[in-house]
DRENTORNU-488455 format. One line per 4 residues: number of its first residue (from 1); for each residue z, y, x of N, C-alpha, C, O. Coordinates in pm, whole numbers. Each point is the difference from the previous one (the first is absolute). Layout:
BEGIN
NUM = Z/Y/X/Z/Y/X/Z/Y/X/Z/Y/X | ...
***
This chain:
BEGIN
1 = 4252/-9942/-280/-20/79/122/13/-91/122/112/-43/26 | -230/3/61/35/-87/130/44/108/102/-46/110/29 | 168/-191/22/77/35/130/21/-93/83/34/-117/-21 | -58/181/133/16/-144/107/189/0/3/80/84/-40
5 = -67/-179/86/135/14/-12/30/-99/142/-50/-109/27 | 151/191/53/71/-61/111/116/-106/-20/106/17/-60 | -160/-143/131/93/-119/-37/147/-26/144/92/-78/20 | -156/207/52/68/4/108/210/46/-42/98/-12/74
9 = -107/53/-190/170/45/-17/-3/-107/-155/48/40/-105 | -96/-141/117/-17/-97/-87/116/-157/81/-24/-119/-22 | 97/152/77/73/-90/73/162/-55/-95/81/79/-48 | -72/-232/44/110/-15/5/118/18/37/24/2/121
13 = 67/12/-204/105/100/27/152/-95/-34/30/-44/-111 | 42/30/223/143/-65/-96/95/47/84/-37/2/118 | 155/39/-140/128/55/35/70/-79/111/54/49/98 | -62/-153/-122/82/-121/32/-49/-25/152/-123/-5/9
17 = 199/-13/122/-38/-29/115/-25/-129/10/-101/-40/58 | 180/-32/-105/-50/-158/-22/-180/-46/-49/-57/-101/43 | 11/176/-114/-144/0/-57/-64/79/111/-122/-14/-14 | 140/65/82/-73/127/113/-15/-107/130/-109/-17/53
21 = 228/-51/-10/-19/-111/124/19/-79/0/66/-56/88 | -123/-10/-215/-32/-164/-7/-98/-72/165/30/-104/58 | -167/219/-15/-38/-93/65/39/48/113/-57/-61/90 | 141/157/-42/54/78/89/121/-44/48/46/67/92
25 = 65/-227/-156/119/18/39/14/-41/122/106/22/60 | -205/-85/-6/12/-61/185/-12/81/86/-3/-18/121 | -7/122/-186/40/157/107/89/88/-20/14/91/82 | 80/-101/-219/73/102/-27/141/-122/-10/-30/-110/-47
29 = 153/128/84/135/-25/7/66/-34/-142/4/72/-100 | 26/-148/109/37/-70/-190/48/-84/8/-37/-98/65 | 165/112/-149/106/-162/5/9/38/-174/27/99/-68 | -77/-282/40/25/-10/-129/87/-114/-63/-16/-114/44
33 = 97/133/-132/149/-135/-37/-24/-8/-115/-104/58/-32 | 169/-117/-64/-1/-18/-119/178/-66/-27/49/-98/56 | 20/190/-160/122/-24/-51/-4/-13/-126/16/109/-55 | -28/-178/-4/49/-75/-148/-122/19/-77/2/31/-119
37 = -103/-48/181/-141/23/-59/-46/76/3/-115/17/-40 | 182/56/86/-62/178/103/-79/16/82/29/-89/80 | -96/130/-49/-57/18/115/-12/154/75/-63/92/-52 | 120/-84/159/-44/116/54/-13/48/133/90/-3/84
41 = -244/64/-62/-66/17/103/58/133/83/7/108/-59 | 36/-122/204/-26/161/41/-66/0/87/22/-64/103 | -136/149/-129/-51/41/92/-16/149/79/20/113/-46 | -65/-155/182/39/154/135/-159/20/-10/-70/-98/24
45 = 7/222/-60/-120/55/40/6/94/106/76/96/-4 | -176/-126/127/-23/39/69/-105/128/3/-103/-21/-64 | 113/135/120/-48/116/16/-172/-49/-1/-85/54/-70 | 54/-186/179/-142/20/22/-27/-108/-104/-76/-82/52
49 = 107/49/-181/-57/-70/-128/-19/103/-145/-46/-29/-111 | 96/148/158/3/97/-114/-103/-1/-30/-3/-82/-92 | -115/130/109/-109/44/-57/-71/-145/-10/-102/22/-66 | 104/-114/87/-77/-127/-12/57/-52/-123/-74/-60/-78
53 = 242/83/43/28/-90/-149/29/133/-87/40/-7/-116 | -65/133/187/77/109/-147/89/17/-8/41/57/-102 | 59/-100/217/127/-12/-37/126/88/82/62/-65/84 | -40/144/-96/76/103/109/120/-123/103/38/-110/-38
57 = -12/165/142/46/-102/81/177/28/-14/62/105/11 | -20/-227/-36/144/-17/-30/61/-127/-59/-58/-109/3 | 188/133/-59/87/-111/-54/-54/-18/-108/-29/106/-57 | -3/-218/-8/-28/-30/-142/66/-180/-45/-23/-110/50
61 = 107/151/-161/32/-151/-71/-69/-24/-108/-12/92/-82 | -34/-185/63/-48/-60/-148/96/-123/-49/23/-93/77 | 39/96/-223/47/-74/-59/-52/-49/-110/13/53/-110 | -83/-171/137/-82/-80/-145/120/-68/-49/67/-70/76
65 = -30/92/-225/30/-59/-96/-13/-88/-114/-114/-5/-47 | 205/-70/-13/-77/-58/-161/70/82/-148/96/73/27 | -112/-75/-87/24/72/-144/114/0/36/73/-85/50 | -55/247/-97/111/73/26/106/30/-152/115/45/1
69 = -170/-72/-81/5/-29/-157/167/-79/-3/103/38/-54 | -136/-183/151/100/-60/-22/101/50/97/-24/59/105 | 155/-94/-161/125/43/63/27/-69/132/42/50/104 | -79/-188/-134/8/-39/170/-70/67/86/37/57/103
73 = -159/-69/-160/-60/90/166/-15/123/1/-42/52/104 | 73/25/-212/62/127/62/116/26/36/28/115/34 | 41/-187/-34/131/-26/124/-36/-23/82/37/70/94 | -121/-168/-67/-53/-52/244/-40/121/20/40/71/92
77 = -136/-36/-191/-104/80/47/87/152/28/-25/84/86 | 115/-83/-173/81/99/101/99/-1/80/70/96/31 | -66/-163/-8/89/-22/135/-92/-31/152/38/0/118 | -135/-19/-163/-125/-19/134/-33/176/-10/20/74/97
81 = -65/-34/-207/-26/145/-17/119/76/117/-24/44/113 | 154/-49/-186/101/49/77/-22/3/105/-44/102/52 | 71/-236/28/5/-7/145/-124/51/83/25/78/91 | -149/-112/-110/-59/95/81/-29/162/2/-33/71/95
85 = 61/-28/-265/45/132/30/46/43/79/-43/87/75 | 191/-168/-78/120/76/105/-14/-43/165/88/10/85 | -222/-57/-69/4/-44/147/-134/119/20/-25/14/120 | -55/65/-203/-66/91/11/21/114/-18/-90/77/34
89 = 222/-17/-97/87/95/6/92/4/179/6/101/70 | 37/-198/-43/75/3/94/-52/-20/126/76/-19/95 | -222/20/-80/-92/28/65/-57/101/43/-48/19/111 | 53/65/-221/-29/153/38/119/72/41/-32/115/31
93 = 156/-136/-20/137/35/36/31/71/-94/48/104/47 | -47/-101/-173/77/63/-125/154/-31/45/48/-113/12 | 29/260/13/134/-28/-26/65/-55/-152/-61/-41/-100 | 139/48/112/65/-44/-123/86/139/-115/49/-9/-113
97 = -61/94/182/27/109/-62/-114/86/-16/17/113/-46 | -124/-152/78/-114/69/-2/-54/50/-141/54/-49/-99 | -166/152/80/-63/21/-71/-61/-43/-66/-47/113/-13 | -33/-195/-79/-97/-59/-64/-83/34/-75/54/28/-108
101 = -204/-10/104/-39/23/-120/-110/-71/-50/-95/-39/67 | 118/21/-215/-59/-90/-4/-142/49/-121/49/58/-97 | -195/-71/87/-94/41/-67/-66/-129/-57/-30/-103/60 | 12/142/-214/-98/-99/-66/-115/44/-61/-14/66/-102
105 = -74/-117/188/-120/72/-26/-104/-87/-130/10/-120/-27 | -80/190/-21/-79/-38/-132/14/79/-102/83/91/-6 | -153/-117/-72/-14/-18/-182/93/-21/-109/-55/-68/-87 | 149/92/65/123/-93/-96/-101/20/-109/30/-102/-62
109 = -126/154/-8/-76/-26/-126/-84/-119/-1/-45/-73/-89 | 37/80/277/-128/-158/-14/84/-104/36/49/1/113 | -24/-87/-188/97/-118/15/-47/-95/165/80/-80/46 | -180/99/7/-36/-74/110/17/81/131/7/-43/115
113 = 1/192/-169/52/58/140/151/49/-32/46/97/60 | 20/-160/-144/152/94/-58/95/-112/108/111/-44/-30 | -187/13/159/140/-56/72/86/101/62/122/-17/7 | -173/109/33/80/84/88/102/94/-96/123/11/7
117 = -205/43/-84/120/60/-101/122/-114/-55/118/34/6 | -146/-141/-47/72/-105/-102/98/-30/119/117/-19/-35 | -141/13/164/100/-77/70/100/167/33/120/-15/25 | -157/111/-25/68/95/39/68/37/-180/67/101/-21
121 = -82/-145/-28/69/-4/-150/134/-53/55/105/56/-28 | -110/-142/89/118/-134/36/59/2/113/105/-61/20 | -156/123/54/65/49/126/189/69/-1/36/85/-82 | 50/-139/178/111/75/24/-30/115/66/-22/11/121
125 = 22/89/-218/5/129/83/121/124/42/5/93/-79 | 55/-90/154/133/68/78/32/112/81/118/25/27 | -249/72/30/12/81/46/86/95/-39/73/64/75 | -86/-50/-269/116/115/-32/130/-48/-17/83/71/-57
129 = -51/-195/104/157/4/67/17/2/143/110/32/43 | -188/-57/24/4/87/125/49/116/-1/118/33/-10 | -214/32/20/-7/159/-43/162/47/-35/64/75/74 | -22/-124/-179/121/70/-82/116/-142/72/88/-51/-69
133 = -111/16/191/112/-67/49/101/-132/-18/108/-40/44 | -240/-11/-160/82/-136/-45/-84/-123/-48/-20/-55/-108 | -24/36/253/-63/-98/60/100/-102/-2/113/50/3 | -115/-183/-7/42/-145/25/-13/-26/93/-94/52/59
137 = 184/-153/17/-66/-63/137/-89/-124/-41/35/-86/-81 | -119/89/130/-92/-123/5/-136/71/-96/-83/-69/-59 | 83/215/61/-97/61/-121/-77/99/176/50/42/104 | -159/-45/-150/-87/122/50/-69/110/-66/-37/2/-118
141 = 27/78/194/-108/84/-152/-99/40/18/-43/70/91 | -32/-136/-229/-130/-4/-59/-36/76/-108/68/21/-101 | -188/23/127/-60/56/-44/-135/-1/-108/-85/18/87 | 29/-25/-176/-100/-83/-62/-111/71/-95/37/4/-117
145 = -156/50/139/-79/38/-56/-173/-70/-69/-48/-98/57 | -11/148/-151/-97/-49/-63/-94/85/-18/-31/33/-114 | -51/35/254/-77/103/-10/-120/-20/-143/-41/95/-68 | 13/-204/54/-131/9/-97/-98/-9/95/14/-55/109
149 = -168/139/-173/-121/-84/82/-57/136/12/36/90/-76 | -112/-74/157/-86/182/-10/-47/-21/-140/94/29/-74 | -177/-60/19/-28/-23/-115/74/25/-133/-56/9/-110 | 199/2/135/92/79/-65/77/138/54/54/82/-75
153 = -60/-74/226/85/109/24/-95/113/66/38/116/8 | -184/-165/46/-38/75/59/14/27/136/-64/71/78 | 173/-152/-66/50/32/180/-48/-144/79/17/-104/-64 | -73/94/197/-25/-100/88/163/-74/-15/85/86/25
157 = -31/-204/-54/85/-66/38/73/-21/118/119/-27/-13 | -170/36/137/12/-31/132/59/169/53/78/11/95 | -137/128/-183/42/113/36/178/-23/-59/101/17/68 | -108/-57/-198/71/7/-89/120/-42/53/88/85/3
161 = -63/-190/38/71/-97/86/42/67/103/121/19/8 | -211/34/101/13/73/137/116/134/-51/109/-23/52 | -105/134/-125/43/32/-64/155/-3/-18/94/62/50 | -111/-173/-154/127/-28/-40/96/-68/161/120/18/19
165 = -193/-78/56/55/-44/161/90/106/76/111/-14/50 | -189/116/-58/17/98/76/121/81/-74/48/87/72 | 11/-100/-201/87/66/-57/89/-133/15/69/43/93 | -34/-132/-109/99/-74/-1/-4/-134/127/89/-84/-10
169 = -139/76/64/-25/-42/148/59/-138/13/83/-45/79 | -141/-4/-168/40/-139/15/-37/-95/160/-100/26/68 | 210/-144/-28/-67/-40/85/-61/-140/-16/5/-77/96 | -72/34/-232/-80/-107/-18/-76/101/-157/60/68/-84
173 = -231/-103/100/8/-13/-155/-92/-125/-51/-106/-34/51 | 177/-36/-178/-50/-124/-27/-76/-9/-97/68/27/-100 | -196/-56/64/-100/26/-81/-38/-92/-76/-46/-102/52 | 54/114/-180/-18/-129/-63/-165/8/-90/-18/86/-87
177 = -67/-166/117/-142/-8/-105/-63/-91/-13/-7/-96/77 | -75/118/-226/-77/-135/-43/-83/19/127/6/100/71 | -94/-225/-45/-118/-26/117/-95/-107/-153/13/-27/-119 | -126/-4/263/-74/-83/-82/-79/-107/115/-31/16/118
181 = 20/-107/-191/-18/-143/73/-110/-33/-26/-61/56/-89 | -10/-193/186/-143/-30/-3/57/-165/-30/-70/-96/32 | 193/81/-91/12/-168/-90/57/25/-85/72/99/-8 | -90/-183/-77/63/37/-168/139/-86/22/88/19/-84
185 = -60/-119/198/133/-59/-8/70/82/59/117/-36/-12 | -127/151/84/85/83/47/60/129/-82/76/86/45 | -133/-95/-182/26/145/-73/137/-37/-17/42/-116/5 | 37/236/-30/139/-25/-50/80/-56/61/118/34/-12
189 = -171/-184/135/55/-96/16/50/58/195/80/-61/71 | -146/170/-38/33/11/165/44/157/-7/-40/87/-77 | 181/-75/235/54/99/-12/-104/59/183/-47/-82/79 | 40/228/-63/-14/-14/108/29/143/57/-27/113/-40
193 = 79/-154/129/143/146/104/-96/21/141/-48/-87/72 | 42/196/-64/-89/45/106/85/128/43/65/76/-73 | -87/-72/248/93/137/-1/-102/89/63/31/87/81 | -159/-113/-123/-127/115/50/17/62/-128/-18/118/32
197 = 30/-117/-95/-2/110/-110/-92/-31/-114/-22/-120/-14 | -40/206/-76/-119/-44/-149/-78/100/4/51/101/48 | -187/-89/-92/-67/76/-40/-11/-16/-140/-75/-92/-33 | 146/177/-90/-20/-35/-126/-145/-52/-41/-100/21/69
201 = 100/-79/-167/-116/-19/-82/-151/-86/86/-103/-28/-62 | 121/4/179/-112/-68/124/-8/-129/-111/-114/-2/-45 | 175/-78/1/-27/-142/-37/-109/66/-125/-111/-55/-4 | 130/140/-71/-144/-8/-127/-100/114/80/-61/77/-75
205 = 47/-67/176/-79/106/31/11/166/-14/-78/93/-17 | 228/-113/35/50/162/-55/60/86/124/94/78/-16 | -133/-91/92/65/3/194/29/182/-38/-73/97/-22 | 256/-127/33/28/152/1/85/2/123/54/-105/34
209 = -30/258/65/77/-4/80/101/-93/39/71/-59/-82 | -57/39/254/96/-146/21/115/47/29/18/104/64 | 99/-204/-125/139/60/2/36/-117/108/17/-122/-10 | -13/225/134/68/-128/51/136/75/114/72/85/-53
213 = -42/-126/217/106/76/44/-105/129/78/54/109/19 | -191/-128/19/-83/81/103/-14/113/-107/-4/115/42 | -4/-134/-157/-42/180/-100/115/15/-41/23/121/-11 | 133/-235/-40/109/145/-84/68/-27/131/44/114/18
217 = 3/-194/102/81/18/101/111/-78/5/82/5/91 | -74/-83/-195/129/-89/37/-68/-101/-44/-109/15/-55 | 188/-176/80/-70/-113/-23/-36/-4/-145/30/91/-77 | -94/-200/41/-34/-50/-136/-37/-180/-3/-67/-78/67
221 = 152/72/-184/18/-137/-33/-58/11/-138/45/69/-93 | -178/-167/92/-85/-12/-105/-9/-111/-93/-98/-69/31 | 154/26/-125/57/-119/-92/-103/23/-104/-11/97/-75 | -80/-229/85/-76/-3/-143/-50/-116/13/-9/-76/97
225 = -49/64/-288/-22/-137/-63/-116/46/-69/-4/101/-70 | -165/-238/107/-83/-7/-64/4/23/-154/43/-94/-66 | -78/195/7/-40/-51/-168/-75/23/-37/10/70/-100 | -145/-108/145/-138/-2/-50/-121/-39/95/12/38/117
229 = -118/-103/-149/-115/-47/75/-108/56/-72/7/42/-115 | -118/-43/195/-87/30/-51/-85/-76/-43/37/-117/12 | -194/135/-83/-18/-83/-85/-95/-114/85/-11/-119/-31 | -64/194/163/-56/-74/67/70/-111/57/-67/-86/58
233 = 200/75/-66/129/-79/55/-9/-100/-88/-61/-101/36 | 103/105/-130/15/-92/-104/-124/-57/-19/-12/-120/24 | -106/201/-71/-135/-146/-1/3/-52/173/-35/-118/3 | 57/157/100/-18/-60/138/80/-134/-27/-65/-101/27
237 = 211/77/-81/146/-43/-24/-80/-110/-98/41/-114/-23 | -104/143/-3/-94/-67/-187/-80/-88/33/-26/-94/-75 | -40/111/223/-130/-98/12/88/-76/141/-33/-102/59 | 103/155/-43/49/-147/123/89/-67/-50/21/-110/50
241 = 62/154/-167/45/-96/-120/-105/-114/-79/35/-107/-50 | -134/149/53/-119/-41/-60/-46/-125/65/-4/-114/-48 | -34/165/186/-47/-94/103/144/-160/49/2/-122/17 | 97/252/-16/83/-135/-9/52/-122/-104/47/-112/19
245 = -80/191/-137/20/-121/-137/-105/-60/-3/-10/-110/-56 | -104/178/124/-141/-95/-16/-13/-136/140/-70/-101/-4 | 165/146/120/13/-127/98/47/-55/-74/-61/-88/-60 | 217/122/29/90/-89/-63/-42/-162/-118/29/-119/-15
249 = -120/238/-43/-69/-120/-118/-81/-88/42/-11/-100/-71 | -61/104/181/-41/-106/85/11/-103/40/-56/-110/5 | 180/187/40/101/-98/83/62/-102/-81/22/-119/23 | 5/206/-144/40/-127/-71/-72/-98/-100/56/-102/-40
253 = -175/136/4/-110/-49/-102/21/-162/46/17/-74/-97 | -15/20/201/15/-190/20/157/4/-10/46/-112/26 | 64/219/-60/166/-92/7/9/-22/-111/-41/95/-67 | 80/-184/2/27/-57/-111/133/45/-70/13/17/-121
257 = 55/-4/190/184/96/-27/-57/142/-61/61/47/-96 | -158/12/142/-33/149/-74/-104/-34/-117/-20/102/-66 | -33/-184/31/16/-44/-159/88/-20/-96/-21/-18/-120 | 151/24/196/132/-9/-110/44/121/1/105/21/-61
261 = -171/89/130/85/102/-34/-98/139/-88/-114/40/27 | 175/-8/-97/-119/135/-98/-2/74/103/83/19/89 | -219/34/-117/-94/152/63/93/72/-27/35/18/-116 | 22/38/213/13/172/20/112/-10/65/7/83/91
265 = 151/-204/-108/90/-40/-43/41/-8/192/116/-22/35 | -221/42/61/43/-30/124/-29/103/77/-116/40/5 | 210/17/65/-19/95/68/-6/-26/149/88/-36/78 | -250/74/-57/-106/-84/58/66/97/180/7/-46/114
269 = 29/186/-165/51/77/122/122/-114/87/-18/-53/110 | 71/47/-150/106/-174/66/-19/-58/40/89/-39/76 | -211/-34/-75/-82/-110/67/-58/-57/102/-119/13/-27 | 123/-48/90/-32/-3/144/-206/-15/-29/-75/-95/-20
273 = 62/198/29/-192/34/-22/-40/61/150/39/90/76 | -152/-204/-81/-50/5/211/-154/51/-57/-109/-51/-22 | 167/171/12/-135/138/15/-92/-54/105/29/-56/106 | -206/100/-184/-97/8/91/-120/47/-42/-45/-45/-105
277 = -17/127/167/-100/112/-29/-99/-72/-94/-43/66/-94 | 1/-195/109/-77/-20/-44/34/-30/-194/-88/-4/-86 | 170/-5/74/67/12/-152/-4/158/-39/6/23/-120 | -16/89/210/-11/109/-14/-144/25/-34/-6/49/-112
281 = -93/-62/158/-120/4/56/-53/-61/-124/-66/80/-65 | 79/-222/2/-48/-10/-113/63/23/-128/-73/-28/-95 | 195/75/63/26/138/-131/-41/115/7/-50/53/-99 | 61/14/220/-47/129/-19/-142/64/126/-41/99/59
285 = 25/-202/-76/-194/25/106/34/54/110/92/-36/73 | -172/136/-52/-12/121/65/143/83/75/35/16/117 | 14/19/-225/164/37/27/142/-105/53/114/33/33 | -177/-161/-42/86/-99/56/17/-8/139/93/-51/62
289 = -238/130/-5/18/-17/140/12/108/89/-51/26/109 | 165/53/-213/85/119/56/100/-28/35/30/-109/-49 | 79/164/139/111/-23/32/83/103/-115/-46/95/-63 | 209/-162/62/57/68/-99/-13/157/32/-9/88/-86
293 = 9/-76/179/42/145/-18/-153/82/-8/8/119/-31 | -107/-159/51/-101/37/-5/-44/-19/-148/-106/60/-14 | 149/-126/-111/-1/-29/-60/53/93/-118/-67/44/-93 | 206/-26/119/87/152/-48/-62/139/28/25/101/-66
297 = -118/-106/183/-94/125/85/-112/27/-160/-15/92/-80 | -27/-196/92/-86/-3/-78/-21/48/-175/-95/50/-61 | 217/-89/24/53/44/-106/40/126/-54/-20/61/-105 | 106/-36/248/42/132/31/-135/114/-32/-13/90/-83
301 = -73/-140/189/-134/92/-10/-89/-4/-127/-64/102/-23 | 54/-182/-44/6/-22/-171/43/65/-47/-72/100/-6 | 213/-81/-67/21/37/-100/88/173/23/38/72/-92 | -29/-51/209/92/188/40/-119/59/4/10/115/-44
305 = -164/-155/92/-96/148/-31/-12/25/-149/-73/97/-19 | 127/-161/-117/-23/-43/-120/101/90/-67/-10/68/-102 | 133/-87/207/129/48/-68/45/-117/-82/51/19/-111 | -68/-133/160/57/-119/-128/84/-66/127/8/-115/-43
309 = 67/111/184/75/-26/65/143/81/-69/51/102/48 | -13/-157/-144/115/51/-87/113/-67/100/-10/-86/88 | 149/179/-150/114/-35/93/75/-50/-88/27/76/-93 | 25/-200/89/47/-126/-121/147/-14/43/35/11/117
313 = 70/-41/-242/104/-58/27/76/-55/-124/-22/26/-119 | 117/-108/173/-22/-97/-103/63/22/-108/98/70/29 | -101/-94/-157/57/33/-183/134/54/19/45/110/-31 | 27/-243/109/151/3/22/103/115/120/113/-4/48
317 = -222/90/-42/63/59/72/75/85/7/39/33/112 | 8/35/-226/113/69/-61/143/-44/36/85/70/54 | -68/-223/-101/78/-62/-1/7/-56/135/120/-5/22 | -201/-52/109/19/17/130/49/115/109/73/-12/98
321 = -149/137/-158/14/113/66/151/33/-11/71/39/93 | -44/-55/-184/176/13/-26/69/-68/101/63/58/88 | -76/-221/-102/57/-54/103/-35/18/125/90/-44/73 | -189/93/-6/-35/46/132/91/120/43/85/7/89
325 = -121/70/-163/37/119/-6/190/-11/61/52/35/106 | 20/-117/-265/129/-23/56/15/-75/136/84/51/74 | -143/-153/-30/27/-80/130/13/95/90/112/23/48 | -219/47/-11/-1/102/89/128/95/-17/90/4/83
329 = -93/81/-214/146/86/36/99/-64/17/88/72/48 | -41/-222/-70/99/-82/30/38/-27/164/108/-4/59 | -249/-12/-12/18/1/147/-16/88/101/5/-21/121 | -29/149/-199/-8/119/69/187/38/7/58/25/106
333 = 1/-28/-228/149/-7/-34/58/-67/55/107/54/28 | -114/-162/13/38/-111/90/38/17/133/105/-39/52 | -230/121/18/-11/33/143/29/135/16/33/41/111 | -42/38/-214/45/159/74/159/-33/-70/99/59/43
337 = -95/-107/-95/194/-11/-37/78/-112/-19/17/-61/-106 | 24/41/204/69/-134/43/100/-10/-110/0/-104/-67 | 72/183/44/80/-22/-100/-8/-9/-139/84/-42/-79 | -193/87/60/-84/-40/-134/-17/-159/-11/30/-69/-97
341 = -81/30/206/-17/-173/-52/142/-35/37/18/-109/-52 | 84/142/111/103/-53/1/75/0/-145/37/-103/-57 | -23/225/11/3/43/-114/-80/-115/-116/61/-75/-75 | -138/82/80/-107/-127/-105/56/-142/27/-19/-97/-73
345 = 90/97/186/-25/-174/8/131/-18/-48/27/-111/-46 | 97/239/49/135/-9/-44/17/-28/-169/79/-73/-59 | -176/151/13/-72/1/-185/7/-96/-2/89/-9/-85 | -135/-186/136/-80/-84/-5/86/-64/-30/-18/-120/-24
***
C-alpha cells in the first residue's frame, strides 16, 4: 500500500541537555570541572533558547562517568553524585523537616526503563515514622512511589502524580527515569538532575503529559540516566569510527613501530588522529561530504519511516541497571538524611 509519509516528526531525539547545546553553548551559561575523572557540566537555560534547543529553561547538571561496575568509581562517582544533589536540593529551599516525595517512573518488566522503580526499591523511606511520632533527628520524611506506565494502569502519569500531591503535599517531588541518548559512550555512563521537570517516555517517542512544578504545583527535581540509543545512533557512532580507523591507518602505513604491533591490538580512539574531510570523502563518496550531524539526519530519515530505527541497549544491562539504580538511592539517602550517611560512615 503506498503512503506518503511525513518526515517532518521524523527528528532526532535525546534527553540529555548536553547533546541539545553542543552548538549553542556560547550563548547559554555553563561551568564545567572535572573531579577524579568526572566530569560535570551545569548548565543555566535561558527562557529565549527554549524552543531553538527543546529544552525547557532552567537548572540542569550532567555527570559523565566511567564504569560503574568497579568499586572505585562507584565510590567518586558518588560522592560527586552526592554533592551536587545537595547543592540542588538546597537551592530550591527544602527545609530539613520537610516533606519529600519521591517517584520512579518506568517499566520494572523492561529492564532498560526499570530505573525508576529499582532505585525506589532502595530508597529510605520514613514518612510512617513521622506520622506515628518517631522520627530521628537528622531523618526527614519521605515518601516513595512506582506509578507504572499508562500502558499498565490506564491513568496519564502526570494526573497520577498531581493527585497523589494534592493528598500528601509534599514540598519537593524527585523523579527518577530511564532517558535516552544520541552517544553510545553516554549509556549507563551519565547522571542528569534537572529542576524543570520530565515528560515521561519523550526520549523513544512516547511524549506523555509533563510533570513538572507549572501542572502538579510544587517544584520538581528530575534525576535520570541514559539506557538506550537508537539504531540510527549507533550506525552514525559506526561510520565516524570507521572514518577515523581509516585516517589512523594512513597515518601510520610509512611508521615502522606499527609493524610491530598486531591488527586490532591498538586502540586507534587514543591516538592523536588529525581528521580531514578529504579521508572522509574518499571511503564513503557522496556521504563523506556531510557534516556529522547531517550525517546521523540522514540515517535517522532512513531507517524510522521503515520502523528499523530500533531502541538498543547494551547485553549487560541487568547487571548495570542494578548498580545505577543503587548509586542513586545511595545519594538520594545521603542528602535527604544526614544521619543516614553519618550512620554508614560509623558502620565503616
Amino acid at each position: 500500500m503506498n503512503k506518503e509519509i511525513d518526515l517532518e516528526k521524523y527528528q532526532i531525539r535525546t534527553d540529555l541537555i548536553v547533546e541539545s547545546v553542543s552548538s549553542s553553548l556560547d550563548k547559554i551559561e555553563s561551568k564545567v570541572f572535572e573531579h577524579d575523572g568526572i566530569k560535570v557540566t551545569n548548565i543555566q537555560v535561558p527562557n529565549t533558547l527554549e524552543k531553538k534547543i527543546g529544552k525547557k529553561a532552567g537548572h540542569y547538571t550532567t555527570i559523565e562517568f566511567k564504569d560503574i561496575t568497579d568499586q572505585d568509581n562507584y565510590q567518586k562517582t558518588l560522592e560527586v553524585v552526592v554533592q551536587e544533589l545537595d547543592k540542588i536540593v538546597k537551592k530550591l529551599n527544602v527545609k530539613e523537616d520537610d516533606l519529600i516525595m519521591l517517584i520512579g517512573l518506568g517499566n520494572e518488566h523492561s529492564t532498560p526503563d526499570a530505573l525508576g522503580p529499582s532505585t525506589i526499591h532502595h530508597v529510605l523511606v520514613t514518612n510512617h515514622l513521622a506520622v506515628l511520632g518517631e522520627m530521628s533527628n537528622g531523618f526527614r520524611p519521605v515518601i516513595a512511589f512506582a506509578p507504572g506506565v499508562m500502558a499498565q494502569t490506564g491513568i496519564e502519569t502526570s494526573d497520577f502524580i498531581q493527585t497523589l500531591v494534592t493528598k500528601e503535599r509534599p514540598s519537593l517531588v524527585i523523579i527518577i527515569d530511564a532517558l535516552a541518548s544520541q552517544s553510545i559512550e553516554r549509556v549507563n555512563r551519565t547522571i542528569q538532575m534537572t529542576d524543570t521537570g520530565i515528560s515521561p517516555g519523550s526520549g523513544v517517542g512516547n511524549n506523555r503529559k509533563e510533570i513538572s512544578r507549572e501542572i502538579i504545583g510544587v517544584p520538581v527535581l528530575a534525576i535520570g540516566v541514559p539506557t538506550v540509543v537508537d539504531a540510527a545512533t549507533i550506525v552514525s557512532d559506526t561510520i565516524e569510527y570507521m572514518t577515523k580507523y581509516f585516517t589512523y591507518t594512513k597515518q601510520q602505513i610509512n611508521n615502522p613501530s606499527s609493524k610491530l604491533v598486531p591488527s586490532g591490538s591498538v586502540n586507534y580512539l587514543q591516538e592523536n588522529i588529525i581528521e580531514n574531510k578529504e579521508d572522509d570523502i574518499e571511503l564513503l563518496g557522496k556521504i563523506g561530504t556531510l557534516n556529522d550531524d547531517e550525517k546521523k539526519q540522514f540515517i535517522y530519515e532512513i531507517l524510522t519511516p521503515i520502523g528499523y530505527n530500533l531502541m538498543v541497549t547494551p547485553k549487560e544491562v541487568d547487571f548495570v541497571m542494578e548498580k545505577v539504580s543503587l548509586l542513586l538511592a545511595e545519594a538520594l539517602n545521603q542528602v535527604l538524611h544526614p544521619a543516614y550517611y553519618k550512620n554508614q560512615k560509623d558502620s565503616l
